[in-house]
N, C-alpha and C positions, 0 to 999 in steps of 0.2 A: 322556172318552176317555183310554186310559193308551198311554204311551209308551214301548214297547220298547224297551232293547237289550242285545244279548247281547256278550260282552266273550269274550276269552280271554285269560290270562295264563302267562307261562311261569316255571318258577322262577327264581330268579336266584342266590341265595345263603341260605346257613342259617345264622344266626347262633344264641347259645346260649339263648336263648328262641321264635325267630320263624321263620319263613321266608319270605324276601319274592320277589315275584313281580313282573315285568315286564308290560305292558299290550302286547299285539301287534297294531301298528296295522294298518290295512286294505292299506296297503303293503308289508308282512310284516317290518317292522322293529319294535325294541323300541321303546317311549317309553323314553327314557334323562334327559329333565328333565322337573318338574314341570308346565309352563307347554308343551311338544313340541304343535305342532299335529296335532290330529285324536285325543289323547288325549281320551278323559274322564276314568281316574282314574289313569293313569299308574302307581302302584307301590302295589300294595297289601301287607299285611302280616299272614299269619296268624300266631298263636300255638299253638306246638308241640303245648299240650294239645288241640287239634281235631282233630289226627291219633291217639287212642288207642292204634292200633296202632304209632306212632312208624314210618308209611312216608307218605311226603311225596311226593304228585305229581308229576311232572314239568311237567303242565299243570292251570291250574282254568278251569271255563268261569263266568261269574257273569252271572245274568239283572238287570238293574237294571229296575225299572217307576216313569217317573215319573209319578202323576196329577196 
């Protein structure tokens, strides 16, 4: 049996390779530390070259499945 969950993150900041995104807990607050109850990943961090078009979301949603 696999274990859903769906995430949403919002950007946070773009630095000169990355752009890191904030985890938006079910409280509608960011996770702001790593260890923030009720995260599971707390801040994640793309790499600029995933945007080819060089326009960066304002929101990512991310499906995690654990089996």
């Amino acid at each position: 049996m696999t274990n859903t969950k769906e995430l949403v993150f919002t950007k946070q900041h773009v630095t000169k390779g990355a752009i890191r995104y904030a985890e938006v807990l079910p409280s509608g607050r960011l996770a702001q530390a790593p260890n923030e109850e009720g995260a599971v990943v707390g801040t994640l961090y793309m790499r600029q070259s995933a945007f080819p078009d060089g326009k960066f979301p304002d929101q990512l949603k991310v499906t995690i499945d654990f089996d």
